[in-house]
C-alpha positions, -999 to +999 in steps of 0.1 A: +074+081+359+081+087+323+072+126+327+101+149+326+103+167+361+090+202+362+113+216+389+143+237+367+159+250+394+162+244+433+187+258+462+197+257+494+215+274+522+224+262+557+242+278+580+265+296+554+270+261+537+251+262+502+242+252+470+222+256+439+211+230+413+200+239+375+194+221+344+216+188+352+247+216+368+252+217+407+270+246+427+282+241+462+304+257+487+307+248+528+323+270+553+323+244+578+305+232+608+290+264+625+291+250+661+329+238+656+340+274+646+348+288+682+322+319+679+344+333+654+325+349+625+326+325+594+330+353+563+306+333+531+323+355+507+355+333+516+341+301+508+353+276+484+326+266+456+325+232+434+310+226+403+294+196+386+278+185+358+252+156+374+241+143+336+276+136+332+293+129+369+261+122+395+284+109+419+306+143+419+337+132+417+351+155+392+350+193+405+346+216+376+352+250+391+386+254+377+385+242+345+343+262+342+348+292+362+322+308+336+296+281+345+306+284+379+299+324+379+266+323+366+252+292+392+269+312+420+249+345+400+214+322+402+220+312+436+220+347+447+192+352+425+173+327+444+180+338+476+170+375+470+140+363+456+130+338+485+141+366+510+172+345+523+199+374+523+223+381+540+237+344+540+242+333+574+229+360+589+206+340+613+231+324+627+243+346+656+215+359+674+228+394+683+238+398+648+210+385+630+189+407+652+209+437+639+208+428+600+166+429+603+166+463+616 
């Protein structure tokens, strides 16, 4: 239990709502609730992201985005990172069927 943890870095992404954790720093943004949108395409490059410092705010409270856009570029940077690595581009794009099935091709 003493033993520092090994994971660095871990993210996630969830029908266009995502996030990315690194080093004690968590990145978020959500577009919303997918199945409340009315069918309208939800654009990811239009979300909102947060930023928090867990080691110093676990409870997130205090949004850091706007006063750390530079820390807030490069977790959005890693995120993307991530995702290119683990195949998970383009964001969202499983979500609508006839779309999805057009982005593999």
């Amino acid at each position: 239990a003493t033993e520092p943890g090994r994971r660095r870095s871990q993210y996630f992404e969830m029908f266009i709502n995502r996030g990315i954790y690194n080093d004690g720093w968590w990145a978020a943004s959500r577009t919303g609730i997918p199945w409340e949108s009315g069918g309208e395409a939800i654009n990811p490059d239009a979300a909102t992201w947060e930023l928090y410092n867990l080691d110093e705010d676990w409870s997130q409270a205090n949004d850091l985005a706007a006063s750390n856009s530079e820390k807030l570029e490069e977790m959005k940077l890693l995120f993307l990172l991530e995702s290119t690595k683990n195949k998970n581009l383009p964001i969202g794009g499983g979500l609508w069927s006839t779309k999805s099935k057009h982005l593999r091709q």
